[in-house]
C-alpha positions as CSV (number, residue, x, y, z in Angstrom):
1,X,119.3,118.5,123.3
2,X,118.8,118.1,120.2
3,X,116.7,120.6,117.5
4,X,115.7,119.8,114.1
5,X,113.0,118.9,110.8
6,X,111.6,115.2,110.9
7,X,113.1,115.2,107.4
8,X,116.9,114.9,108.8
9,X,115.5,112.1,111.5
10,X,117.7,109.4,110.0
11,X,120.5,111.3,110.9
12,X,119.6,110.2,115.2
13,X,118.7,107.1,114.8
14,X,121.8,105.5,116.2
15,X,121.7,107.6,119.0
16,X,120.0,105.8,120.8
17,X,118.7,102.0,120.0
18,X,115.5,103.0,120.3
19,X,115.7,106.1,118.2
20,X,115.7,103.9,115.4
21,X,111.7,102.3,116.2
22,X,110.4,105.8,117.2
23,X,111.6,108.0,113.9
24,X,110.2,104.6,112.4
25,X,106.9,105.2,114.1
26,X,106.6,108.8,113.2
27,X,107.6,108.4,109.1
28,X,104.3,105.6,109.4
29,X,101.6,107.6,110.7
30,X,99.6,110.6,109.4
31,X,100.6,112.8,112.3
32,X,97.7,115.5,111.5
33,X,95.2,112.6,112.0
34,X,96.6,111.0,115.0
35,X,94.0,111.3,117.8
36,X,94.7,112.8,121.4
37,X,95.8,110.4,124.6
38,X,98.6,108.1,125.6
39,X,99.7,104.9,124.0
40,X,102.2,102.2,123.5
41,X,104.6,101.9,120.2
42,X,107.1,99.5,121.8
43,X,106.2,98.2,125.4
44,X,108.1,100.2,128.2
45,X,110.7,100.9,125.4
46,X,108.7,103.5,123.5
47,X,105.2,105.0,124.6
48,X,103.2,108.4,122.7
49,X,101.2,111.2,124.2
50,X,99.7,113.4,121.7
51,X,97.9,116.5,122.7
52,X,96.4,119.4,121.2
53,X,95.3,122.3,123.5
54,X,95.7,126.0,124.1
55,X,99.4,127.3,124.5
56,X,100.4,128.6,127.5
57,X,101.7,131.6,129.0
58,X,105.7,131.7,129.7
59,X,105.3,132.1,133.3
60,X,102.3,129.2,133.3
61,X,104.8,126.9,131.5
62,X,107.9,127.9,133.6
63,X,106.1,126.9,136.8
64,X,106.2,123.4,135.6
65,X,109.8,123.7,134.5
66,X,110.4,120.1,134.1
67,X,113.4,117.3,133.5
68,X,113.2,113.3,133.3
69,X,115.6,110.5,134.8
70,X,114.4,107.2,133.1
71,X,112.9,108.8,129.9
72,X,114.3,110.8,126.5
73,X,111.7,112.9,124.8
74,X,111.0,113.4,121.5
75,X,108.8,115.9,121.1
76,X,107.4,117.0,117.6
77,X,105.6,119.8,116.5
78,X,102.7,118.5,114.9
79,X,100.5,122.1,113.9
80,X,101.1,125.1,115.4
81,X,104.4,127.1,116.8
82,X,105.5,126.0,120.2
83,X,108.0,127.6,121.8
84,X,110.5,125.9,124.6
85,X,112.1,127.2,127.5
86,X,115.7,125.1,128.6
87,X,118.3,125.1,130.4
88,X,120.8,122.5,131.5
89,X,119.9,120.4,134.9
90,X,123.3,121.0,136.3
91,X,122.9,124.3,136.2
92,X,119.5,124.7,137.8
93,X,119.9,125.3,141.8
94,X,116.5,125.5,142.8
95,X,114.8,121.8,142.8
96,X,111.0,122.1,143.4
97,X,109.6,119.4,145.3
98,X,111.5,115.7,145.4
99,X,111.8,113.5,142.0
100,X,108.8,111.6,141.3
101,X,109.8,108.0,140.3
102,X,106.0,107.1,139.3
103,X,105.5,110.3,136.6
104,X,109.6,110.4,135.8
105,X,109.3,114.3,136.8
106,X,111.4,116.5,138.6
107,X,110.9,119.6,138.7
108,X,113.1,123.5,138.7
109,X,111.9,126.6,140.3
110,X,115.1,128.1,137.9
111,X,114.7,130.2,135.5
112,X,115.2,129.1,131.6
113,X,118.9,130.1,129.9
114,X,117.0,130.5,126.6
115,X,114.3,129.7,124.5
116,X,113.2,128.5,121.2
117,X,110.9,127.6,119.4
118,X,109.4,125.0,116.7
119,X,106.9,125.0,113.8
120,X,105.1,122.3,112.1
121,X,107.2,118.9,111.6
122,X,110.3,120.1,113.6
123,X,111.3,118.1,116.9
124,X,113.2,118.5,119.8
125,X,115.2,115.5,121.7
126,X,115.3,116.2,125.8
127,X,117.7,113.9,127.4
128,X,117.8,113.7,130.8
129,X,120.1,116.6,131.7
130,X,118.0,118.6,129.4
131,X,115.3,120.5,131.8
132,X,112.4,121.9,129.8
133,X,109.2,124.2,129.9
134,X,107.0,123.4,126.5
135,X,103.9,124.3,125.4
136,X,104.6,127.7,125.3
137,X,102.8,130.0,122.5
138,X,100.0,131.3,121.2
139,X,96.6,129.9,119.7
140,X,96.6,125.8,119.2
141,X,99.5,123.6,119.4
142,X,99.1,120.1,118.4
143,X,101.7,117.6,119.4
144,X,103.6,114.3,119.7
145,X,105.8,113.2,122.4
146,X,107.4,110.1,122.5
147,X,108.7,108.6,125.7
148,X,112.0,106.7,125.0
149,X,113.5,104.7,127.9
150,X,116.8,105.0,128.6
């Protein structure tokens, strides 16, 4: 995992090789204005869900607790505070339901290790042994998340 400002961005890009086209993507666009629904940046390479909706309660978010085989996400605070709960997938014990190949999901009935939380133009990278519960806070949370195949 990974937790920082879009400002330091360059910094990742050669993480991954498509790190490089999606911190590209996010420097181009006026992220206040981007409208909500999925797209495509790059093919299967790169993809973008933006929402903006209602926060959630800790225990709401939790119940999805949620990690990712074939995808890295980028997720970046667009407005708002969201907070995360994480926790690394080999130490969760509790998996809830099978892997679904079709969404990428599996999902933890674990509890988080710890949370955080980010404010406007700070991201998170979850890799695939990072598992997650976002969308955690109070009042609107507008967001970005970029699905990066692996």
């Amino acid at each position: 995992m990974i937790i920082d400002s879009l400002v330091n961005a360059s910094k990742y890009t050669s993480l991954h090789p498509n790190f490089a086209k999606a911190f590209a993507y996010i420097s181009s666009v006026d992220l206040a204005t981007l409208e909500t629904g999925k797209f495509d940046i790059d093919g299967d390479n790169l993809r973008g869900v933006v929402s903006d909706k209602q926060g959630m309660l800790t225990a709401e978010s939790i119940a999805k607790f949620e990690c990712h085989n074939t995808h890295i996400d980028i997720q970046v605070c667009i407005m708002g505070k969201e907070t995360f709960g994480w926790k690394p997938r080999n130490s969760c014990i509790a998996p809830k339901g099978e892997y679904n190949p079709e969404k990428d999901v599996q999902f933890y009935d674990d509890a988080p290790d710890m949370f955080f939380s980010l404010a406007d133009k700070q991201f998170v990278v979850f890799y695939p042994e990072d598992v997650h519960a976002p969308m955690i806070g109070e009042g609107v949370i507008k967001k970005l998340v970029i699905k990066v195949k692996i």
